[in-house]
N, CA and C atoms as a LAMMPS dump frame, in Angstrom:
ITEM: TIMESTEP
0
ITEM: NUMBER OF ATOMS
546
ITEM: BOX BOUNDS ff ff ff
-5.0000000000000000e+02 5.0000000000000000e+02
-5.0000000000000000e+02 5.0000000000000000e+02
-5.0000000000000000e+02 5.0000000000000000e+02
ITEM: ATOMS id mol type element x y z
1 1 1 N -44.57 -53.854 -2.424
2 1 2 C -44.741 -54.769 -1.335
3 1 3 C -45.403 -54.027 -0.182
4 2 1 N -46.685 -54.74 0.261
5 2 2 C -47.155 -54.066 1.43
6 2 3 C -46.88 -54.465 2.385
7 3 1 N -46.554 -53.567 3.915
8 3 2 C -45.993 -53.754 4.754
9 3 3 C -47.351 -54.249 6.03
10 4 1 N -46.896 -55.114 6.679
11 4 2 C -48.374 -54.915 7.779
12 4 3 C -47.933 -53.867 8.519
13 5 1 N -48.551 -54.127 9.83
14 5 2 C -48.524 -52.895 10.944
15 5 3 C -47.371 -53.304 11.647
16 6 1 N -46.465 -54.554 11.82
17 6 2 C -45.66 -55.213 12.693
18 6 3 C -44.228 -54.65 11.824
19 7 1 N -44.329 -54.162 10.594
20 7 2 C -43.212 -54.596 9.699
21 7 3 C -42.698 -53.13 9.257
22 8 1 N -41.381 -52.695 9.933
23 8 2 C -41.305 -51.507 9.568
24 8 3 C -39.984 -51.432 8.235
25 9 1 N -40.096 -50.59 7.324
26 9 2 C -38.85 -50.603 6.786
27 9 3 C -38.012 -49.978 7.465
28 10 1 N -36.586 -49.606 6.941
29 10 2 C -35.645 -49.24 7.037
30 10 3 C -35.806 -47.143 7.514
31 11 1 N -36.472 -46.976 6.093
32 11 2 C -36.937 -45.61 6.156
33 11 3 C -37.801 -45.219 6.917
34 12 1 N -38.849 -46.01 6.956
35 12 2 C -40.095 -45.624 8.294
36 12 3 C -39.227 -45.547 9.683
37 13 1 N -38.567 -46.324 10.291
38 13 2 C -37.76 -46.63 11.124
39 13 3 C -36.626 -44.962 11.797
40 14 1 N -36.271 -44.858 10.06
41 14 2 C -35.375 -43.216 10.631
42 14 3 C -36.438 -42.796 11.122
43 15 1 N -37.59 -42.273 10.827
44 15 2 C -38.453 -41.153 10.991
45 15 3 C -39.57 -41.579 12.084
46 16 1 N -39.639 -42.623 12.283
47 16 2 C -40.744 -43.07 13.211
48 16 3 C -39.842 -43.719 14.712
49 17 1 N -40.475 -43.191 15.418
50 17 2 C -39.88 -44.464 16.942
51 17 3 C -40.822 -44.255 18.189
52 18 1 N -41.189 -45.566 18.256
53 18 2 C -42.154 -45.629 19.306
54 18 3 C -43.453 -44.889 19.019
55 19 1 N -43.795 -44.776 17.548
56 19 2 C -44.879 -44.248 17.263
57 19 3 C -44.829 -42.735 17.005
58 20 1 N -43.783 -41.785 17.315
59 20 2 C -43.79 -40.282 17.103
60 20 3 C -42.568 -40.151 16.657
61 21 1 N -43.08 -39.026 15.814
62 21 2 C -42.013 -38.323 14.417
63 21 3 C -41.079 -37.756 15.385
64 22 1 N -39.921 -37.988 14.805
65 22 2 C -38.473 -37.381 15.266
66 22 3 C -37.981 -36.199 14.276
67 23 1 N -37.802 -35.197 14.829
68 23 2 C -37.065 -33.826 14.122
69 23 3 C -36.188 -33.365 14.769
70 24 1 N -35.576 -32.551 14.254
71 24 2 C -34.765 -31.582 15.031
72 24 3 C -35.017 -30.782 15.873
73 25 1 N -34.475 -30.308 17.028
74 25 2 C -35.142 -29.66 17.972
75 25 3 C -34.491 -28 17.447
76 26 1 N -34.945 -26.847 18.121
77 26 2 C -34.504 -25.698 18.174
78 26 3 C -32.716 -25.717 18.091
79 27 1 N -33.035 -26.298 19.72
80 27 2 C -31.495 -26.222 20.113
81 27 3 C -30.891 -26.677 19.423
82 28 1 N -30.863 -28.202 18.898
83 28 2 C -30.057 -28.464 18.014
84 28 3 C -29.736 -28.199 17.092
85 29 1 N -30.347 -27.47 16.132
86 29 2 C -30.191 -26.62 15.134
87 29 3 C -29.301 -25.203 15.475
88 30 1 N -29.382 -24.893 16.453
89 30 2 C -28.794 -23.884 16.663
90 30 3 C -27.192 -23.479 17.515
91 31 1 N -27.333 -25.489 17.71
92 31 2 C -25.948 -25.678 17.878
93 31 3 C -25.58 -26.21 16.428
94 32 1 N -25.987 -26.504 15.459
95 32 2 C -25.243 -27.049 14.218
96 32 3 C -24.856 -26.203 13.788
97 33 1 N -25.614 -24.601 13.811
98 33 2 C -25.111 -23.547 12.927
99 33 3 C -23.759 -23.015 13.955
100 34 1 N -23.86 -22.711 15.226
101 34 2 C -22.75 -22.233 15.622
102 34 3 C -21.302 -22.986 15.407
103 35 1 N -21.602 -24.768 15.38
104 35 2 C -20.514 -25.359 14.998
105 35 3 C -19.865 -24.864 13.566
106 36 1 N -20.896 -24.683 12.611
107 36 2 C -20.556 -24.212 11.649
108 36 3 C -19.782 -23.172 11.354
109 37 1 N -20.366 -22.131 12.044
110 37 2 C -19.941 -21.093 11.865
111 37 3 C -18.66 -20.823 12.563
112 38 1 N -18.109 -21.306 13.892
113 38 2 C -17.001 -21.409 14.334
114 38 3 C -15.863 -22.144 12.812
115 39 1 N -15.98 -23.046 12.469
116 39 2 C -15.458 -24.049 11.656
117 39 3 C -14.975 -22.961 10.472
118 40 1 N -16.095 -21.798 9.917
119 40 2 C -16.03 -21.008 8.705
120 40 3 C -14.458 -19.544 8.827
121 41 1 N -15.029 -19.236 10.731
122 41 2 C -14.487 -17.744 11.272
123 41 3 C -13.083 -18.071 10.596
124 42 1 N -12.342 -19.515 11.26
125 42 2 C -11.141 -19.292 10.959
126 42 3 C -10.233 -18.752 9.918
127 43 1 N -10.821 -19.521 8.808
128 43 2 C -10.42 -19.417 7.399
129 43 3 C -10.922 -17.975 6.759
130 44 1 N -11.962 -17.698 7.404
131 44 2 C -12.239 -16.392 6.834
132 44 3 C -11.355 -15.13 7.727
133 45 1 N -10.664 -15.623 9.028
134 45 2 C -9.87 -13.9 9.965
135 45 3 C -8.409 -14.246 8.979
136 46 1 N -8.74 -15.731 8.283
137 46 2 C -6.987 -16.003 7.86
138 46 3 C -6.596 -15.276 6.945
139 47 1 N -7.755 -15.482 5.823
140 47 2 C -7.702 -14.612 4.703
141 47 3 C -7.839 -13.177 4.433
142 48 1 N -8.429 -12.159 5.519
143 48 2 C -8.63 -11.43 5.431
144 48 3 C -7.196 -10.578 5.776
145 49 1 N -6.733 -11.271 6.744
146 49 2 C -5.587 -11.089 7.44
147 49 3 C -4.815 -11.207 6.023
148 50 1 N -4.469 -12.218 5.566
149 50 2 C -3.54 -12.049 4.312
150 50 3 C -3.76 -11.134 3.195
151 51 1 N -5.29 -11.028 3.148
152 51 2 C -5.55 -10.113 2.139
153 51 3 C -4.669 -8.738 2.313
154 52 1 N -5.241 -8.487 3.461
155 52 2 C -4.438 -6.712 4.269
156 52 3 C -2.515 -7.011 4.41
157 53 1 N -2.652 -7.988 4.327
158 53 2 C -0.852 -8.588 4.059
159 53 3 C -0.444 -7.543 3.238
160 54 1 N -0.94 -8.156 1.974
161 54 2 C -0.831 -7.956 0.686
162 54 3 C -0.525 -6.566 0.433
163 55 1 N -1.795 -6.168 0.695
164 55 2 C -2.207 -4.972 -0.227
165 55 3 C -0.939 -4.043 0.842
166 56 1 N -0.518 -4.326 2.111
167 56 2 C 0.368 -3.194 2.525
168 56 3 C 1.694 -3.999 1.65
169 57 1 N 2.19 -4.7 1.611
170 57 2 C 3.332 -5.304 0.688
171 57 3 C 3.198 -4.713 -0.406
172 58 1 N 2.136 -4.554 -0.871
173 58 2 C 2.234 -3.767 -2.512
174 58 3 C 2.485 -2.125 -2.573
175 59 1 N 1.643 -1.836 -1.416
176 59 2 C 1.773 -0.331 -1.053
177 59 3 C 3.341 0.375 -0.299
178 60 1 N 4.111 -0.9 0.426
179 60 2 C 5.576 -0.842 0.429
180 60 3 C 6.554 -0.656 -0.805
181 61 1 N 5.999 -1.326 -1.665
182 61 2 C 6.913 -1.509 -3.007
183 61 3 C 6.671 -0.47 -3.422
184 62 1 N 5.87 0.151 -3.831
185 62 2 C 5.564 1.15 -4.602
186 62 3 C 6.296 2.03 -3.412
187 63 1 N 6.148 2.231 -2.601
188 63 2 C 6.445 3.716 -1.542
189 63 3 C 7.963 3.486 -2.201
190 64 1 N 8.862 2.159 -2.238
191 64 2 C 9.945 2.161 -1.976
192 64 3 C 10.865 2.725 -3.722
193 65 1 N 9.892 2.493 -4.751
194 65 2 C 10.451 2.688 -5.988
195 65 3 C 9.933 4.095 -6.126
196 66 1 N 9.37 4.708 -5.004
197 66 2 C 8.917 6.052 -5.385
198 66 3 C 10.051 6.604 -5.005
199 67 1 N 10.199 6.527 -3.748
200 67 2 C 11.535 6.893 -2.848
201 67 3 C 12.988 7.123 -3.938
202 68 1 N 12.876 5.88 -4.318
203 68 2 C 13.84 6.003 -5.146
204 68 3 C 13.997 6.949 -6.502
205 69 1 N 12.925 6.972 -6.884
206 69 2 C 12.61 7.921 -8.004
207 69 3 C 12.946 9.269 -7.52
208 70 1 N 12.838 9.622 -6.423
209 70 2 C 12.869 10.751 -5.806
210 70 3 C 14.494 10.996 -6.192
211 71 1 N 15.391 10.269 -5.174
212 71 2 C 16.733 10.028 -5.57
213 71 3 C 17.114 10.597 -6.823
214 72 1 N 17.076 9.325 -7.908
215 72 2 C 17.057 9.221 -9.455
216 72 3 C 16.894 10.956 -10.057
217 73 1 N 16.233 11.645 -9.156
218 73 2 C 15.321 12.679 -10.545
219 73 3 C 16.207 13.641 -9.436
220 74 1 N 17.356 13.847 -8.324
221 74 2 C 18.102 14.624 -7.907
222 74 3 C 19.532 14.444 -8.626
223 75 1 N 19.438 12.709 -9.027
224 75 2 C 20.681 12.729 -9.961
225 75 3 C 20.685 13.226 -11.218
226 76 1 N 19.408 12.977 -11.708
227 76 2 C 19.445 13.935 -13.065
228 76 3 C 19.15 14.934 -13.086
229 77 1 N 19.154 16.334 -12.038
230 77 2 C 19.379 17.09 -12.162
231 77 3 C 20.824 16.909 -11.993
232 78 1 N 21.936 16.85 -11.476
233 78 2 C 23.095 17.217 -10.822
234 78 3 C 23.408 17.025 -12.825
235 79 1 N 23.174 15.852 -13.173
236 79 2 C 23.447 15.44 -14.726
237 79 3 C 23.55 15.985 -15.187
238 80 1 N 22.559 16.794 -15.448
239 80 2 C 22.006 17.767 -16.666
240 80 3 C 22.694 19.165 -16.321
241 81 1 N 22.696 19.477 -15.14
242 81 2 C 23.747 20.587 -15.038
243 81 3 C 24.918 20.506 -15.203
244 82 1 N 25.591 19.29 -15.017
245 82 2 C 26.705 19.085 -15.557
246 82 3 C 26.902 19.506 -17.078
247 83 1 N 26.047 18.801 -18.133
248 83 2 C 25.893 18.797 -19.402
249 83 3 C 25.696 20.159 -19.687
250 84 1 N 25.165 20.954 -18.847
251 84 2 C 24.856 22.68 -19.519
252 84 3 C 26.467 23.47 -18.746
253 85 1 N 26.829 22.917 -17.894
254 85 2 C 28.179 23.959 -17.354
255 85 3 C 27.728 24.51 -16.08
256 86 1 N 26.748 24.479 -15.83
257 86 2 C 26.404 25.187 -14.3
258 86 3 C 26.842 24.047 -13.05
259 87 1 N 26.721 24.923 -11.737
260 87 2 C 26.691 24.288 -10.892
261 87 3 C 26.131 23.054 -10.591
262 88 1 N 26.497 22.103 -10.004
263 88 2 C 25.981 20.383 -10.072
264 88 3 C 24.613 20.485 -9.689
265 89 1 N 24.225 21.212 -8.364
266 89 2 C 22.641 21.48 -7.974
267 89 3 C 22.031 22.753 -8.085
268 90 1 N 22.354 23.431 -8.839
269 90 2 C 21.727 24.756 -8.962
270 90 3 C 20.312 24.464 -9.509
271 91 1 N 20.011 25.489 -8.826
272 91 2 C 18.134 25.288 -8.893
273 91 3 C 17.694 24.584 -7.591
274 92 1 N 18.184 23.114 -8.144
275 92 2 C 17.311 22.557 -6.978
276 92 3 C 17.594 22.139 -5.404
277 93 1 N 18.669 22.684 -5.597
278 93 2 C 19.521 22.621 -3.854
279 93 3 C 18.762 24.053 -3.533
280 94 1 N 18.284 25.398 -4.11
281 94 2 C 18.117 26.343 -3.055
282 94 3 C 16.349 26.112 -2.705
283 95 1 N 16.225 25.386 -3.696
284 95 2 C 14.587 25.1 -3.584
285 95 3 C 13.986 23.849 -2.591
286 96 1 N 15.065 23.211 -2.121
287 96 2 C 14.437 22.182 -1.525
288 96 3 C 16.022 21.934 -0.128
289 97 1 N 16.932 22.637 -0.146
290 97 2 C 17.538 22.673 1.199
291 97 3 C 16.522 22.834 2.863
292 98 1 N 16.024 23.933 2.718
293 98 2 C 15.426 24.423 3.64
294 98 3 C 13.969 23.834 4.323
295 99 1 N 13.295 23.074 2.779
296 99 2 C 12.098 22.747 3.036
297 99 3 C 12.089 21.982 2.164
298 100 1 N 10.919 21.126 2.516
299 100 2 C 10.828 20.035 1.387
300 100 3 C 10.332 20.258 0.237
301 101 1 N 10.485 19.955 -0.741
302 101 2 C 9.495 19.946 -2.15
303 101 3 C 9.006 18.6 -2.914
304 102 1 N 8.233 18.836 -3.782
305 102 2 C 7.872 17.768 -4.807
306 102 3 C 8.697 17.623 -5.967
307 103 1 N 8.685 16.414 -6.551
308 103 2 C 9.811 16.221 -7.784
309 103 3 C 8.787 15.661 -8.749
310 104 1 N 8.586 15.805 -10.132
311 104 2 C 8.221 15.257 -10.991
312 104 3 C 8.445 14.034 -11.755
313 105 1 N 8.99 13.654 -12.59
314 105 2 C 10.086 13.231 -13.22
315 105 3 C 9.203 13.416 -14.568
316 106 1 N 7.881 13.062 -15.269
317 106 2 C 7.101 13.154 -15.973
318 106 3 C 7.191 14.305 -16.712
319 107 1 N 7.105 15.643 -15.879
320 107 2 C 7.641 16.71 -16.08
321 107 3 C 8.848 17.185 -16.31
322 108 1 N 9.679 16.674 -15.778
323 108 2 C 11.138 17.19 -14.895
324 108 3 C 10.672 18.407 -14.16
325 109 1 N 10.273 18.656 -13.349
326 109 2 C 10.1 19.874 -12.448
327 109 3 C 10.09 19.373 -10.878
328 110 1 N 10.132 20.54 -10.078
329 110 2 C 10.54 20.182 -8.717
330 110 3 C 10.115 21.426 -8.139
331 111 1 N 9.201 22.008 -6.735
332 111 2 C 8.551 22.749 -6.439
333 111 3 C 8.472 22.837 -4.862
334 112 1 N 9.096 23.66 -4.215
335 112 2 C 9.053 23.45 -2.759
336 112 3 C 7.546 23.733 -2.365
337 113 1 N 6.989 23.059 -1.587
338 113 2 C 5.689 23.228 -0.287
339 113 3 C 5.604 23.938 -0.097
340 114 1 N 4.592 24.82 -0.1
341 114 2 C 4.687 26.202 0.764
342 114 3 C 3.815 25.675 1.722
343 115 1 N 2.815 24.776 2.092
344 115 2 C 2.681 24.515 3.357
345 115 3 C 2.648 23.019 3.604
346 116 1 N 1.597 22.415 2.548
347 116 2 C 1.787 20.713 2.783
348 116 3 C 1.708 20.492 1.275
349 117 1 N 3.124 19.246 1.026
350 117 2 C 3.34 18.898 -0.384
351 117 3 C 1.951 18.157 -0.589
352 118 1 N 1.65 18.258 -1.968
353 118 2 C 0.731 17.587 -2.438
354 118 3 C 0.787 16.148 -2.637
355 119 1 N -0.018 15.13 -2.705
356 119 2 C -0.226 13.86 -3.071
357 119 3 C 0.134 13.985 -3.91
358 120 1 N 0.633 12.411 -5.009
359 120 2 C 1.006 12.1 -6.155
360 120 3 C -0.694 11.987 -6.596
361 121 1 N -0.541 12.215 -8.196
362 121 2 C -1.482 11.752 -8.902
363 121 3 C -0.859 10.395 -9.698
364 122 1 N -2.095 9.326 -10.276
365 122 2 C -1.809 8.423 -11.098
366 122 3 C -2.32 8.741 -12.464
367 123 1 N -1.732 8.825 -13.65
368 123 2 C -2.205 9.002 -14.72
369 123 3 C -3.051 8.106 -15.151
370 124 1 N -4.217 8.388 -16.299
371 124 2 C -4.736 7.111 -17.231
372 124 3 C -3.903 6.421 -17.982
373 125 1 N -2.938 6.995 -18.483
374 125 2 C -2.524 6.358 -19.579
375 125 3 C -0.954 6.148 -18.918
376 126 1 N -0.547 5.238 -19.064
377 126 2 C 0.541 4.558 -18.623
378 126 3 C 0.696 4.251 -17.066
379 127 1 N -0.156 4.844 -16.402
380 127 2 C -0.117 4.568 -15.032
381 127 3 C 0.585 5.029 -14.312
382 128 1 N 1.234 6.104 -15.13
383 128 2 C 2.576 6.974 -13.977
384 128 3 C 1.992 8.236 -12.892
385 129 1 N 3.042 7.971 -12.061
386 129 2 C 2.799 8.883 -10.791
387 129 3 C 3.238 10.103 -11.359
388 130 1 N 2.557 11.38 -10.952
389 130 2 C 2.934 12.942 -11.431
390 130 3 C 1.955 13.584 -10.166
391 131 1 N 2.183 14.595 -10.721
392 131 2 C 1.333 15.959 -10.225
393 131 3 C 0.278 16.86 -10.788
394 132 1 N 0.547 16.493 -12.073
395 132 2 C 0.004 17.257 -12.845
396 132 3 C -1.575 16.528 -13.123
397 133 1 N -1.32 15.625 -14.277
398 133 2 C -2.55 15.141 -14.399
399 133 3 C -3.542 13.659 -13.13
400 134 1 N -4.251 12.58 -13.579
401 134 2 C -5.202 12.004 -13.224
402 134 3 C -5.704 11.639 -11.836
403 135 1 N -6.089 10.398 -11.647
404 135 2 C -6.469 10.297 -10.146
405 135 3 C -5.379 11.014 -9.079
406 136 1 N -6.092 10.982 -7.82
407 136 2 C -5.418 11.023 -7.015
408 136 3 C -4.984 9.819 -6.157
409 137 1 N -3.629 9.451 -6.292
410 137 2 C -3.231 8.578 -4.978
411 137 3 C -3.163 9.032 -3.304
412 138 1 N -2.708 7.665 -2.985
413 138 2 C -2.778 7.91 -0.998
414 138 3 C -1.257 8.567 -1.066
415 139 1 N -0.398 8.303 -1.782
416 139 2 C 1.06 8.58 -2.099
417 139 3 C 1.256 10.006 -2.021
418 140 1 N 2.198 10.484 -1.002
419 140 2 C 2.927 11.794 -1.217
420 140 3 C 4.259 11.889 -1.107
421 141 1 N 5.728 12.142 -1.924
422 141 2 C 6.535 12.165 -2.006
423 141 3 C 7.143 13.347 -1.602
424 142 1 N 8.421 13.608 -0.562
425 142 2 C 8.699 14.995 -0.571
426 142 3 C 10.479 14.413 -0.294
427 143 1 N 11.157 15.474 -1.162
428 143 2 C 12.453 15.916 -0.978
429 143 3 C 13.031 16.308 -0.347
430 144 1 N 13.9 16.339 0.229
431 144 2 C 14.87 17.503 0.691
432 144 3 C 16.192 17.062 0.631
433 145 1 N 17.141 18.085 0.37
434 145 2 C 18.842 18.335 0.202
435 145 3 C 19.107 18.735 1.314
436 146 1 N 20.384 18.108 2.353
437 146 2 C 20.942 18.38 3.228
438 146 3 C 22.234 18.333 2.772
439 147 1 N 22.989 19.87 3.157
440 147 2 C 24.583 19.744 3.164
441 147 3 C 25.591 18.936 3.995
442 148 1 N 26.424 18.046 3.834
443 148 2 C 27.347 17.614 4.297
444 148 3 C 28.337 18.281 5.008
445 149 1 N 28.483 18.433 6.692
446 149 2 C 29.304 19.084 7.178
447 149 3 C 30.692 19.015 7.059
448 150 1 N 30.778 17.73 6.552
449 150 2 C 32.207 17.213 6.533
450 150 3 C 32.664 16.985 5.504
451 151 1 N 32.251 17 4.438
452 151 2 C 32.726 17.108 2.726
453 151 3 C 31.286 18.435 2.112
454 152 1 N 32.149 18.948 1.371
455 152 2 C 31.076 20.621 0.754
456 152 3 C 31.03 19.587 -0.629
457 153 1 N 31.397 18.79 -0.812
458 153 2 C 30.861 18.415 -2.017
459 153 3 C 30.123 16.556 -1.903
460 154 1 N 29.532 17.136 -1.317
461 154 2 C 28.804 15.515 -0.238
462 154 3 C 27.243 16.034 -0.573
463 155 1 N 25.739 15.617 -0.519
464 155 2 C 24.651 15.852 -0.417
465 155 3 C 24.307 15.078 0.047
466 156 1 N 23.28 15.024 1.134
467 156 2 C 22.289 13.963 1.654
468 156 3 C 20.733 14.568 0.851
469 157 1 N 20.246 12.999 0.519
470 157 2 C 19.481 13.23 -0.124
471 157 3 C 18.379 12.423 0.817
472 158 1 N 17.062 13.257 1.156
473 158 2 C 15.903 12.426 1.89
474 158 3 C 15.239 12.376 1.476
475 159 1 N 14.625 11.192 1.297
476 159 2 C 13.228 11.132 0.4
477 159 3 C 11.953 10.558 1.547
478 160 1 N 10.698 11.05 1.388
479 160 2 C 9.729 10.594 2.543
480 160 3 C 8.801 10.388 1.775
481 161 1 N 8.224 9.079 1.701
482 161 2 C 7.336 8.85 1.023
483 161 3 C 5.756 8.604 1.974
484 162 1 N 5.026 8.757 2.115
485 162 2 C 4.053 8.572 2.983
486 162 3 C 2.411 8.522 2.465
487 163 1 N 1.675 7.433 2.702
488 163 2 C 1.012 7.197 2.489
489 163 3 C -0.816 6.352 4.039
490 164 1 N -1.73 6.149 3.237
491 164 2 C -2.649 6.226 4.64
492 164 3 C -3.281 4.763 4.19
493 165 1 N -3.098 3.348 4.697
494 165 2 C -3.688 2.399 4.135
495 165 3 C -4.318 1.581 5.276
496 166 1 N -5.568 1.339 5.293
497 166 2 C -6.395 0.619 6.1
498 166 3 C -6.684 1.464 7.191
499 167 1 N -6.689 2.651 7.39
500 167 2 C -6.915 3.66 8.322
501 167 3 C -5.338 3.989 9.197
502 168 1 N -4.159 3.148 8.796
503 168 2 C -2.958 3.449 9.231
504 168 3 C -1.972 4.434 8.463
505 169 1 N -1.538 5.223 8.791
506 169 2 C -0.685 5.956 8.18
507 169 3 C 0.315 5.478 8.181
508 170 1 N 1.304 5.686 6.965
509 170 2 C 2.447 4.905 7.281
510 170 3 C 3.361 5.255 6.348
511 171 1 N 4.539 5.904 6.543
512 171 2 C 5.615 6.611 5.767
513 171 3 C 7.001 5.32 5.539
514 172 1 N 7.75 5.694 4.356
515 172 2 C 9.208 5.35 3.757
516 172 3 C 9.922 6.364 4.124
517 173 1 N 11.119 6.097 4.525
518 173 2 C 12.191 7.085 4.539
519 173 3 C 13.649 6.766 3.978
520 174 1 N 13.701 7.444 2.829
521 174 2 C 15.388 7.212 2.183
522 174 3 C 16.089 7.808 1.762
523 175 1 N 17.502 7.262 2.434
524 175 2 C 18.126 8.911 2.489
525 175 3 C 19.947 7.942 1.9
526 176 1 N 19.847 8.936 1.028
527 176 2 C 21.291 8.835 0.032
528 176 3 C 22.061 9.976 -0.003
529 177 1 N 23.236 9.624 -0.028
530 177 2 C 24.221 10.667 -0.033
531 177 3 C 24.661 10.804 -2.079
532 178 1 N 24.745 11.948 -2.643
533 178 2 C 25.321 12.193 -3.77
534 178 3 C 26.656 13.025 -3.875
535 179 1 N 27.666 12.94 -4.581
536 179 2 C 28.86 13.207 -4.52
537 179 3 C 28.737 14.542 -6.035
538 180 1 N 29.443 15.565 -5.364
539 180 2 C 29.896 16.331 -6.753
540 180 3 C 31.218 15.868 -7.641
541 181 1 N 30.774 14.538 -8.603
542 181 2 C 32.008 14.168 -8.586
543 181 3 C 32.927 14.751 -9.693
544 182 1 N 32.653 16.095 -10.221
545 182 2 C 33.429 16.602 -11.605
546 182 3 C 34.373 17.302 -10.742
């Protein structure tokens, strides 16, 4: 259908008025993107924010079952000396009273600092924390045995777990008492 000159459609009409083409101007374009982009910031400081949630929540858990491991691998020494006849902490009370050390459990071994304990490593294969073999973690675990002034057969046990995430440093601290109970 041909249109005369009097007869505009619908579509000519968006694009035509009063004889000159209508577009977008600079400005307006450059307020659509800032609307936009305001509209995007939020959801994106939200998530990022939760992301870094996270990853320190995960890096808590782990500090906190390390901590504990720390614990765990002072009770099985006291154990195992039990089982051989020696003293409940021999060995590892003169090695880690004074100063802190590292504990294995992978190994069973335990090694005082002579100046700064080493980071944990993560293995390939099973994913366990050690010293010995694979990557290196942000994770450093250190020991120490404190005597009980008020019971000689009392131990405080401290465990410091400390680690560096998002440019924050940021340590666990747990501290258990063990009993000589034979």
């Amino acid at each position: 259908m041909r249109s005369t000159p009097h007869q505009v459609t619908l579509k000519q009409y968006a694009f035509h008025r009063a004889g000159q083409v209508r577009a977008f101007t600079l400005l307006e374009t450059l307020v659509a993107v800032a609307v936009l982009l305001m509209a995007l910031l939020g959801p994106f400081a939200i998530a990022q924010q939760s992301l870094r949630s996270a990853y320190y929540a995960r890096d808590q858990v782990t500090a906190f079952y390390l901590a504990q491991e720390g614990v765990e691998f002072v009770r099985a020494v006291r154990d195992e000396n039990y089982l051989r006849g020696t003293p409940w902490l021999q060995g590892i009370e003169e090695a880690c009273t004074q100063t802190d050390c590292t504990v294995d459990f992978t190994t069973f071994t335990y090694a005082p600092c002579v100046t700064a304990c080493e980071p944990l490593r993560v293995s390939q294969i099973g994913k366990l924390f050690n010293h010995a073999t694979g990557d290196q973690s942000p994770f450093t675990r250190t020991v120490r045995i404190t005597a009980d002034a008020e019971n000689p057969d009392e131990r405080i046990i401290t465990v410091r777990v400390s680690w560096r995430s998002s440019g924050v440093s940021r340590e666990f601290i747990l501290e258990e008492r063990i009993l000589d109970w034979l």
